[in-house]
PADOZA-401771 format. One record per residue (C-alpha): residue in three letters; z, x, y. Coordinates in nm, 4 decimals. Each point is the difference from the previous one (the first is absolute). Layout:
# PADOZA-401771
   type         pz         px         py
    ALA          Z          X          Y
...
# end
This chain:
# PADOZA-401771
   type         pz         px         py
    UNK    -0.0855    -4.1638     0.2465
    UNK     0.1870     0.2866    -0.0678
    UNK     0.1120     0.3475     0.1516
    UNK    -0.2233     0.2801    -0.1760
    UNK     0.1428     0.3706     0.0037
    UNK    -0.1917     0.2911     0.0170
    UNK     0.0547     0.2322    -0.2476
    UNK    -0.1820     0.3082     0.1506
    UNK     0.1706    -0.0833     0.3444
    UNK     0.1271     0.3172     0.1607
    UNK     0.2396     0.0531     0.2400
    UNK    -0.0168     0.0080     0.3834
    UNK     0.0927     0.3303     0.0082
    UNK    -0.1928     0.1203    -0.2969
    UNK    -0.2436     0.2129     0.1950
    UNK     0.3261     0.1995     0.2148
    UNK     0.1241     0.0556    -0.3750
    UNK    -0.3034     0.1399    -0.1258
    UNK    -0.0459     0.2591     0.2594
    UNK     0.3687     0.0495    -0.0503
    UNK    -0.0539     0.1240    -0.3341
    UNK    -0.3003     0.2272     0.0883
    UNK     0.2184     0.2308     0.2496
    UNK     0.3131    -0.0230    -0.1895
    UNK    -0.1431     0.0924    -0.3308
    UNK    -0.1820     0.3414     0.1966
    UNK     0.3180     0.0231     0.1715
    UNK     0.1983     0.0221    -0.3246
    UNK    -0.2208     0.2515    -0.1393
    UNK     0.0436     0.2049     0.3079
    UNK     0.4126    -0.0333    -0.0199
    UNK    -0.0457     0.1236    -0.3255
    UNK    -0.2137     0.2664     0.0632
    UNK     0.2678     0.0966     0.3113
    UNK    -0.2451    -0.0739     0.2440
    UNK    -0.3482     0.1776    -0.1494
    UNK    -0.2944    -0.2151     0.0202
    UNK    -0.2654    -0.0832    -0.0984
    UNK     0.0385    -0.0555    -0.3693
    UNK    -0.1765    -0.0656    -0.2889
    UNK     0.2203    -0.2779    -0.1273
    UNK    -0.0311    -0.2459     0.2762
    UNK    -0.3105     0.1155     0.1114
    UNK    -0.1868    -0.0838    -0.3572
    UNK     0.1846    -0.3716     0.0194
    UNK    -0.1818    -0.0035     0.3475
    UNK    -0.3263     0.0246    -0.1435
    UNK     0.0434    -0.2158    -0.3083
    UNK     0.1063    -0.2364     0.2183
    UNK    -0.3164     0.0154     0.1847
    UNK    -0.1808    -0.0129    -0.2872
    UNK     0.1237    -0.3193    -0.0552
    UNK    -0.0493    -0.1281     0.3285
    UNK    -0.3687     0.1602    -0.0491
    UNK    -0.0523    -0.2914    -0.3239
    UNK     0.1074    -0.2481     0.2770
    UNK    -0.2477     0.1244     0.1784
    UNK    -0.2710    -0.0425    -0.2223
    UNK     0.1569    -0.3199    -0.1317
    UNK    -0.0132    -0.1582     0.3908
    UNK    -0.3620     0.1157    -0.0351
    UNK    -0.0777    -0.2709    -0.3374
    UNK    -0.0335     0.3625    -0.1699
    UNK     0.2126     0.0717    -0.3291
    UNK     0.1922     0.2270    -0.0286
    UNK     0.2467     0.1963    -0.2563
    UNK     0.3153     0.0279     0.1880
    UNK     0.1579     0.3267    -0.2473
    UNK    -0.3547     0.1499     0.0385
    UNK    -0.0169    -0.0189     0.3817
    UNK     0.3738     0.1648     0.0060
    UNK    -0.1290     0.2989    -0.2600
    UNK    -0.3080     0.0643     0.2111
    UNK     0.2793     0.0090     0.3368
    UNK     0.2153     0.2210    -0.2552
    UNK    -0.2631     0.2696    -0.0514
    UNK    -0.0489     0.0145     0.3954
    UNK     0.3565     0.0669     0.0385
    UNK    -0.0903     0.2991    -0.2451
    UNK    -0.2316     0.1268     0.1801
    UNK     0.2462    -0.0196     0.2980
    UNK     0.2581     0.1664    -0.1358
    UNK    -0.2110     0.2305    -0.2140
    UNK    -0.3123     0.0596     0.2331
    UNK    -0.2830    -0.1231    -0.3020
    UNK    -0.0169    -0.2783    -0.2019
    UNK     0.0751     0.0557    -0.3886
    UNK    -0.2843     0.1690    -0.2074
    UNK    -0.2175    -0.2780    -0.1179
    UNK     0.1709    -0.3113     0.1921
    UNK    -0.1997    -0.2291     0.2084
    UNK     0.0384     0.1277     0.3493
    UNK     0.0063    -0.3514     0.2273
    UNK    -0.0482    -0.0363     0.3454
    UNK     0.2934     0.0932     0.2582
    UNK     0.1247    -0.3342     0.1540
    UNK     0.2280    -0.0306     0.3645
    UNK     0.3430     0.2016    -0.2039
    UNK    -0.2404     0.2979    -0.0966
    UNK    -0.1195     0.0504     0.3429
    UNK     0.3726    -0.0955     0.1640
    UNK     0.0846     0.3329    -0.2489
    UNK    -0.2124     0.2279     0.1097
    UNK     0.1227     0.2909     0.1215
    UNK     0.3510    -0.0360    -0.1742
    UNK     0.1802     0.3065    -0.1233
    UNK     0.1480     0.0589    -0.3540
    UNK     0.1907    -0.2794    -0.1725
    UNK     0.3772    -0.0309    -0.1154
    UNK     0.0213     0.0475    -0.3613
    UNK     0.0387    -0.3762    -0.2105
    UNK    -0.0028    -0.0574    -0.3500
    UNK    -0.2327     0.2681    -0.1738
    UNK    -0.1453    -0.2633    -0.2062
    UNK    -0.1868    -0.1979     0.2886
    UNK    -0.2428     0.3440     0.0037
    UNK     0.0306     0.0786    -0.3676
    UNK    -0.1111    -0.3520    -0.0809
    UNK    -0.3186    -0.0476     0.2723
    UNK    -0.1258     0.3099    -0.0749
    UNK    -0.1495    -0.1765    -0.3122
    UNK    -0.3354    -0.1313     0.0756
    UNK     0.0110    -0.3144    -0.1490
    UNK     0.2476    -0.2741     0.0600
    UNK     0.3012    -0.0886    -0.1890
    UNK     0.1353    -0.3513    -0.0563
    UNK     0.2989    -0.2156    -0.1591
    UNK    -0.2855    -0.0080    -0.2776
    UNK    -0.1302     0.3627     0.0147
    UNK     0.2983     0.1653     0.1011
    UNK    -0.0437     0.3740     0.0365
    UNK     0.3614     0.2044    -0.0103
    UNK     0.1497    -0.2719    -0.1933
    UNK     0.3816     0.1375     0.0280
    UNK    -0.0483     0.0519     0.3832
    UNK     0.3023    -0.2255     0.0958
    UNK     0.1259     0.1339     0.3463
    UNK     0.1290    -0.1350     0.3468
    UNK    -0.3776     0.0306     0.1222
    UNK    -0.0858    -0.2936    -0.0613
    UNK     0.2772    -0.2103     0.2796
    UNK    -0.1372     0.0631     0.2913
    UNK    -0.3636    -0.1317    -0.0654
    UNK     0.1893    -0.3096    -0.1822
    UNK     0.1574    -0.0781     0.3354
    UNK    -0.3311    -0.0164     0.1399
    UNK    -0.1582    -0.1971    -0.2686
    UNK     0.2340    -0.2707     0.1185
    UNK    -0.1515    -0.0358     0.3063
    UNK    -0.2395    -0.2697    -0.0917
    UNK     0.0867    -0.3447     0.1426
    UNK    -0.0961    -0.3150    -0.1975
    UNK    -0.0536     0.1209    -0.3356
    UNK     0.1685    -0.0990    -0.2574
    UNK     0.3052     0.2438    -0.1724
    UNK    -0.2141     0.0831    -0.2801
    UNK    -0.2892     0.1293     0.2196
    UNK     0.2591     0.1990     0.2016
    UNK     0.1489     0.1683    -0.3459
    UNK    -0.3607     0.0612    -0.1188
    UNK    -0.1305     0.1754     0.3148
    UNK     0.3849     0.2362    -0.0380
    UNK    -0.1019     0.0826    -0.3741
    UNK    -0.2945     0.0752     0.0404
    UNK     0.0580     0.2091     0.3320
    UNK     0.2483     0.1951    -0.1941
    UNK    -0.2440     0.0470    -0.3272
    UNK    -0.2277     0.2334     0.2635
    UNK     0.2480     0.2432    -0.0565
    UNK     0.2333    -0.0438    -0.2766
    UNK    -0.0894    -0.1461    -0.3176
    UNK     0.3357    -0.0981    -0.1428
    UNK     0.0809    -0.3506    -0.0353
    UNK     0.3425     0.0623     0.0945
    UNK    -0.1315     0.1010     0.3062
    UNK    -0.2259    -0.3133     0.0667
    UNK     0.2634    -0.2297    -0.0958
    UNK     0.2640     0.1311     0.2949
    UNK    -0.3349     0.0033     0.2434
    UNK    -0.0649    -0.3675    -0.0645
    UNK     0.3501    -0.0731     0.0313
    UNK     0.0567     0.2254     0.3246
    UNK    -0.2625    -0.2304     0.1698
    UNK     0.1690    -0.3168    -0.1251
    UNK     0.3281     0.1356     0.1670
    UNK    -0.1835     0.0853     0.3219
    UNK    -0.2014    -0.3166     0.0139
    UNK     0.3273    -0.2590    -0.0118
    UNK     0.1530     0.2272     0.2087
    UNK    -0.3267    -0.1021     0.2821
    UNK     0.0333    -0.3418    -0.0813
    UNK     0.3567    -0.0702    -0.0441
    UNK     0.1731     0.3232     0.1864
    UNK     0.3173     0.0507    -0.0857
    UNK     0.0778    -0.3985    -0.1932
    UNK    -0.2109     0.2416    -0.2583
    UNK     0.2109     0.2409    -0.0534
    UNK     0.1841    -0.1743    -0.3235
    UNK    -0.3575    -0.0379    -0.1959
    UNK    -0.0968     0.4013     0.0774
    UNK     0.2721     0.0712    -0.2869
    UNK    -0.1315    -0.2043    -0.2343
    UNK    -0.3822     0.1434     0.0497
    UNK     0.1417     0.3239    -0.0542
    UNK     0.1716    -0.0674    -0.3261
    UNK    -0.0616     0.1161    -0.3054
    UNK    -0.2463     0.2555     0.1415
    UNK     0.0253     0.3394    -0.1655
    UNK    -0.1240     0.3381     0.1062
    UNK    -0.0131     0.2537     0.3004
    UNK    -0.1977    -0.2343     0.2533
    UNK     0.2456    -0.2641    -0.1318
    UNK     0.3082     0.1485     0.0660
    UNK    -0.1408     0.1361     0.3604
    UNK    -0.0582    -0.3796     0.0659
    UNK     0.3582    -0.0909    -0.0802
    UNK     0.1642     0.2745     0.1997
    UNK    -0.1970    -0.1281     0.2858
    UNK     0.0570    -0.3557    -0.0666
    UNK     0.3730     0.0833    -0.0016
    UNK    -0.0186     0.1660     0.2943
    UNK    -0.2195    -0.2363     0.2239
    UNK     0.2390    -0.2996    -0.1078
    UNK     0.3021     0.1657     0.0613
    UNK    -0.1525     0.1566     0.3805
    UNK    -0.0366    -0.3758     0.0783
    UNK     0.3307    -0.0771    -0.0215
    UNK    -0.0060     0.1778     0.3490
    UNK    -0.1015    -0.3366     0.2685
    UNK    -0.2009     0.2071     0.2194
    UNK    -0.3268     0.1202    -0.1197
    UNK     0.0256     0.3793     0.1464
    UNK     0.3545     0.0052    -0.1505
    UNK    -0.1466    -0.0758    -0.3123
    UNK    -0.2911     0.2509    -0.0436
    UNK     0.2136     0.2579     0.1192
    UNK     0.2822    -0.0868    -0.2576
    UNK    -0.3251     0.0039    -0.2665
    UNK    -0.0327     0.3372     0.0745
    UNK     0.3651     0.1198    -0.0190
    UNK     0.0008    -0.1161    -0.3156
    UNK    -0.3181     0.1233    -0.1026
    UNK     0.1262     0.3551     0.0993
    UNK    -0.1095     0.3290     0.1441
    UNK    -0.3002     0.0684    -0.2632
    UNK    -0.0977    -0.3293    -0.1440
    UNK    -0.3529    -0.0537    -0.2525
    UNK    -0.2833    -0.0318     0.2546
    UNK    -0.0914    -0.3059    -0.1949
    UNK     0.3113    -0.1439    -0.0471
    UNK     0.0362     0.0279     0.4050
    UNK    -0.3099    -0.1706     0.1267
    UNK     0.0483    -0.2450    -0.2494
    UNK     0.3360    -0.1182     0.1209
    UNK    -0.0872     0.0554     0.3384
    UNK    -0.2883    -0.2782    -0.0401
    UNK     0.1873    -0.2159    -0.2268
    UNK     0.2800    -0.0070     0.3209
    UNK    -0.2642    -0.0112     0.2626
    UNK    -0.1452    -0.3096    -0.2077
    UNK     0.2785    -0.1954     0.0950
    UNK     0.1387     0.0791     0.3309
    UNK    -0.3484     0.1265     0.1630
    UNK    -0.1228     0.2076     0.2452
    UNK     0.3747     0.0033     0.1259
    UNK     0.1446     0.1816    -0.2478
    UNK    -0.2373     0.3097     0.0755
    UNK     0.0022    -0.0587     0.3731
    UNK     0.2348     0.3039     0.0575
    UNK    -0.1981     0.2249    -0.2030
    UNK    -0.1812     0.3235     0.0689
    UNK    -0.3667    -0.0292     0.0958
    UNK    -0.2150     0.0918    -0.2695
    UNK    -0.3163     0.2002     0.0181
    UNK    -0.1601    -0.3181    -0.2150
    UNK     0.0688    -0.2245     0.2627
    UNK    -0.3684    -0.0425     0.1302
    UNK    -0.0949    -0.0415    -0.3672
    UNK     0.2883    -0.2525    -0.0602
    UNK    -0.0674    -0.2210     0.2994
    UNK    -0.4072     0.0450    -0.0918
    UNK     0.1151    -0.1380    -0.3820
    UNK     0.2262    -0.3007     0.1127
    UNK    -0.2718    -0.1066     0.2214
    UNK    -0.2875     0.0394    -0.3206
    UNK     0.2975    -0.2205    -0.1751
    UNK     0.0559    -0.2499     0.2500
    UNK    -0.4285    -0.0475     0.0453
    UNK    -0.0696    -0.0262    -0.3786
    UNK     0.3545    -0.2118    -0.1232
    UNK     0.1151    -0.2055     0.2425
    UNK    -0.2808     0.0055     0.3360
    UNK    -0.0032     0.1226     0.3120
# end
C-alpha cells in the first residue's frame, strides 16, 4: 500500500491566516486612508465575500446556487449601504447578519468611483456581459484577496470566483486577468507562506494594465517586507515602503497578501478597528461553512 497525499490539505494554521487577512486588508485601507474608516473599498470586499459564503450556505443546504450571482445580489446591498436605496430597477434582496451589523454606520471613505458607477446598473455584468469594458482599476485587489479564501478547491475555481468578482465592477479583461491572478498569489501564500514567495512573480508576469501593475508594486513590496524575521517588523516595513498616501487598493491588498503568510501576528500590534465585531462575526461564518466548528 502506498502513502496518498491530499491535494486540498490545508495548513494547521490556515484558519489564524485567514482571519489574518480579513483585519489586515481593513487595516491597510485604513493606513491608507490615514486612519478614516469605514470605507467603501474594504467594506464592498466584505460583502462579496459574504456573498460567497451565502452560496455555501445554500450549497450546505443540497440547494444550487450561482456563486457570482449571490456576490452581485451582496454587491447591491452594499449600495444601498453606502447609498441609502438600492439602484432603480435592481432586485432589492433580503438584508443578511453584515446588513444588520451596519446599521447605523455613518458615511463611507471614498474607494474607487467605479464600484458605485458600475452597481448602479440594474442588471448584472459578467466576464461574458461585461458592462464598462475599459474599467481596468486597482478595485478589483481587495475582493481578489478574499476570493482566495476558499479552502479545498482547486486553483482554477479560486481564479474563476476572482474574475468573476472583479467583472461586478469592471468589465475589462485586463482587469479580470490581474484579479484571478491576485487570488492565485494570495492563495499559495495560505498554503505555502512565505516557501511561496518565488512562484507570486511568476503569476504576476506578463500581466498588463492598472490593476496589474498595482498587483506588482504590492507583490514587490510584501516580498521584500518579509525579508524582515519578525512578523510586526515586517508589516510595518510594508508600510514604509508603501509610503505616506498609498492606493487604497493597492494597501489592503498587500496588507492581506502579508497577513496570508505570517497571520494574525503580523497585525497583532495594530489599531482596533471599528469592523472588528464584523470581522470576528465573518471569520467565525468562515470557519462554520469551510472548515467546521
Amino acid at each position: 500500500m502506498t502513502d496518498s497525499i491530499d491535494p486540498y490539505a490545508i495548513p494547521a494554521d490556515f484558519s489564524d491566516r485567514v482571519f489574518g487577512v480579513l483585519l489586515a486588508a481593513v487595516d491597510g485601507a485604513t493606513h491608507a486612508r490615514d486612519g478614516h474608516e469605514p470605507g467603501e473599498s474594504e467594506t464592498l470586499s466584505l460583502f462579496l465575500l459574504d456573498g460567497l459564503l451565502e452560496a455555501l450556505e445554500w450549497a450546505n443546504d443540497g440547494v444550487a446556487s450561482d456563486e457570482a450571482a449571490c456576490m452581485w445580489l451582496a454587491g447591491l446591498r452594499w449600495y444601498k449601504l453606502v447609498i441609502k436605496s438600492f439602484p432603480e430597477g435592481a432586485p432589492e434582496p433580503q438584508p443578511r447578519w453584515i446588513d444588520e451589523a451596519f446599521e447605523g454606520a455613518e458615511d463611507f471613505a471614498p474607494g474607487d468611483p467605479q464600484h458605485l458607477i458600475a452597481l448602479v446598473n440594474p442588471d448584472m455584468a459578467s466576464v461574458g456581459r461585461p458592462a464598462f469594458p475599459n474599467a481596468d482599476t486597482s478595485g478589483v485587489l481587495s475582493r481578489a484577496a478574499f476570493m482566495a479564501l476558499l479552502p479545498r478547491v482547486d486553483e482554477a475555481t479560486t481564479h474563476k470566483l476572482a474574475t468573476d468578482a472583479a467583472a461586478l465592477t469592471h468589465g475589462s479583461p485586463l482587469a479580470h486577468a490581474a484579479a484571478g491572478q491576485a487570488a492565485l498569489v494570495v492563495r499559495a501564500a495560505l498554503e505555502n507562506g512565505s516557501a511561496s514567495a518565488p512562484r507570486w512573480a511568476e503569476l504576476v508576469a506578463g500581466l498588463e494594465g492598472t490593476a496589474a501593475e498595482a498587483l506588482r508594486t504590492a507583490v514587490a513590496f510584501v516580498t521584500e517586507s518579509l525579508e524582515n524575521t519578525d512578523p510586526q517588523a515586517a508589516y510595518d516595513a510594508l508600510y514604509e515602503l508603501l509610503g505616506e498616501e498609498p492606493d487604497v487598493e493597492t494597501a489592503s491588498y498587500a496588507g492581506a497578501l502579508l497577513a496570508a503568510v505570517l497571520g494574525t501576528d503580523a497585525v497583532a500590534h495594530r489599531p482596533a478597528s471599528v469592523l472588528d465585531p464584523i470581522l470576528d462575526q465573518m471569520h467565525e461564518r468562515w470557519i462554520k461553512l469551510t472548515v467546521g466548528s
